[in-house]
N, C-alpha and C positions, 0 to 999 in steps of 0.2 A: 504494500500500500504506500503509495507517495502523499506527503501531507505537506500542506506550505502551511506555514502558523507565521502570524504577523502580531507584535507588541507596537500599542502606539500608544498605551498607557500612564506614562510617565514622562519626563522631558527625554530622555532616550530613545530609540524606534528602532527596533530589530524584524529581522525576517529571517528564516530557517527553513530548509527543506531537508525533509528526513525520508527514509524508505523505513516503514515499521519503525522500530527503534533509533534505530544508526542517522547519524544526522551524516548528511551530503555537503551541506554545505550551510552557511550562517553569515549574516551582515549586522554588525549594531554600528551606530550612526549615536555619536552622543556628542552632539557639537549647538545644542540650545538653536536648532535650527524648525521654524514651522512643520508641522511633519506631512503637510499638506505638498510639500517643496521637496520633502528626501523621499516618501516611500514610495511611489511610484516609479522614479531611476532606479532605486535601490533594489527593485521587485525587477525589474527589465534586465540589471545587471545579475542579480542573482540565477535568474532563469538561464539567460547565455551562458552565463560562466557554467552551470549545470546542462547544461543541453535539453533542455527539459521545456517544451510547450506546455502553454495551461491547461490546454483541454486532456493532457497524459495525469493530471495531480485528482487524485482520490477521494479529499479530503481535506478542507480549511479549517485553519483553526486560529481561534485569534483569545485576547484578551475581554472581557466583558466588562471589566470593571472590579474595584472603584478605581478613580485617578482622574487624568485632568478630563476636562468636560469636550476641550477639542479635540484632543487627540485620541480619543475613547469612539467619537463619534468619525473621524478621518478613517481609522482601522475598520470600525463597523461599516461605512460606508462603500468602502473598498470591499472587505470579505463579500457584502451584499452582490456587488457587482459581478466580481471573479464568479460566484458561486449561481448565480441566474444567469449568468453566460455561457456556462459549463454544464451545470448541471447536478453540479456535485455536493452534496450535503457538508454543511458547519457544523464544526461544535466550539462550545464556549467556553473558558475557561477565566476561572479567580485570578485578578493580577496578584492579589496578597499570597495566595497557593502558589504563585507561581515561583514568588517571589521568595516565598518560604522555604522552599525546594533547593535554593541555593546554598541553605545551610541546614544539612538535615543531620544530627548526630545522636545515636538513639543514648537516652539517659538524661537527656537535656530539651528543653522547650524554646522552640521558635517563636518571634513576635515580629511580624511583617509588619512597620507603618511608614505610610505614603502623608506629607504633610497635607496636609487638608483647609488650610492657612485659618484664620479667627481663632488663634489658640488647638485648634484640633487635630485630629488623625484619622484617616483610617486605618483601622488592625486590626486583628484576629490572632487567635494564640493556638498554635498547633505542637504536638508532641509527637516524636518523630519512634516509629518502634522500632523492635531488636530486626524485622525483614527491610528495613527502609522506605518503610510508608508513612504518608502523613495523619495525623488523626486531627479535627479541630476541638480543640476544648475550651473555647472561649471563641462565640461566632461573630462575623463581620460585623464592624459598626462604626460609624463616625462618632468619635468622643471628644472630649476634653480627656489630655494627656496624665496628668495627674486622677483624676477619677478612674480611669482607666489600671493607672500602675495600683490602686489598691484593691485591683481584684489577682490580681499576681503575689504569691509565698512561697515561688521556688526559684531556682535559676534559671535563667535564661539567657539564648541569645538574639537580639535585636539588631533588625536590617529594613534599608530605607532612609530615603529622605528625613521621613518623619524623627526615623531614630538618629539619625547626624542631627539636626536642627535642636533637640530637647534630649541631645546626651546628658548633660549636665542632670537636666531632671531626674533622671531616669538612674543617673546615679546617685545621686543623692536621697531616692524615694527606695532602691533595690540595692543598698550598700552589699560589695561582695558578694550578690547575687545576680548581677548585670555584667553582660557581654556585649560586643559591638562587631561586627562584620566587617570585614577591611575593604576597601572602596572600591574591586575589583566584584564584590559580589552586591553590592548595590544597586545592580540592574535587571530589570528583568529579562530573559534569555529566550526567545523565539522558542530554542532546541528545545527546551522544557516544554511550554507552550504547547507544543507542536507533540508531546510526548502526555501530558494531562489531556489533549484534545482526543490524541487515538483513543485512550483508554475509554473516556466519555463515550466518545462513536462506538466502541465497541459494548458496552452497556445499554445502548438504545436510546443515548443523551444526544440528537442535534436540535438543533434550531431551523425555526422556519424562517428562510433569509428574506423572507417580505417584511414580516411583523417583529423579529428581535429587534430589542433597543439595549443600549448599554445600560447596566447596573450600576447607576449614580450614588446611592446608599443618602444621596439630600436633593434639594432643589437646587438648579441653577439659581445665580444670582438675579438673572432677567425672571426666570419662571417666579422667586420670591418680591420683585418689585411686583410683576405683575397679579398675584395675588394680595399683595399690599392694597394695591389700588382698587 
């Protein structure tokens, strides 16, 4: 099975094509650039460099959310396309799982957060077991950071914007029981992506590429004025 999986998640943008497991090939692009402007070359060069036509890919797989509101919506936009063009069924996948995946070490609990700016985050808290899978035990939610840290009394390790930006807190709330992710896994990874997506497909999880919309976890800021009014 050929899978292309695209992140446009976070201010980074990746795209990955894999066969079943084995990734082929990967591009990240983390240069604070619209993602509207890189994933489309980035996709065109990917495919050449691969030899690989669209309509040969089995299976899209992208990010759902949470994260920024543009680039959530540029990825979905895109997967929509590819996949009514093709033919080919989606599946969807947690940016925070994906993200969590970068640091999996069983004995110890992950804490994916994406800043979510007004003081909060998005995160979720997952515990990784003795086979290498994730389990959630604290589910996705937009908080305040501090409210958050006092539902946590073990160690953990923390990755993400969210967790660069309110390290300080985070130590100071989890003395000696807080870790930090080094800035090479701070990203989220297509190849994973693309590796959460098969698994879903093969469970009986896509999405209908009409009607999915990304998993925002709040209102846009326009959607909130416009309910204001």
């Amino acid at each position: 099975m050929l899978i292309l999986a695209i992140d446009t998640s976070m201010k980074s943008a990746g795209i990955a094509l894999l066969r079943d497991g084995d990734i082929l090939s990967e591009i990240l692009v983390n240069l604070d650039v619209n993602h509207s402007v890189v994933l489309l070359p980035a996709l065109d060069d990917l495919l050449k460099l691969s030899r690989i036509e669209p309509g040969e890919i089995d299976l899209f797989a992208c990010t759902m959310g949470p994260g920024s509101f543009t680039g959530l919506r540029v990825g979905a936009s895109t997967v929509k396309g590819l996949s009514l063009a093709t033919g080919r069924p989606i599946a969807g996948v947690s940016t925070l799982e994906a993200l969590a995946c970068n640091i999996m070490c069983p004995g110890i609990s992950v804490c994916p957060m994406l800043d979510a700016r007004k003081n909060q985050v998005y995160t979720a808290l997952y515990r990784t077991g003795q086979d290498y899978t994730l389990k959630m035990i604290e589910t996705e939610r937009v908080t305040d950071v501090g409210e958050f840290l006092r539902c946590i009394d073990e160690e953990v390790i923390f990755v993400g914007d969210g967790a660069v930006k309110y390290a300080g807190l985070i130590s100071e709330a989890l003395p000696g029981r807080s870790y930090f992710a080094s800035g090479c896994h701070q990203h989220v990874r297509a190849a994973v992506v693309g590796v959460l997506g098969r698994k879903k497909y093969l469970e009986g999880d896509v999405l209908d590429a009409v009607t999915f919309a990304p998993v925002y976890l709040r209102a846009s800021e326009a959607e909130t004025r416009r309910l204001t009014r």
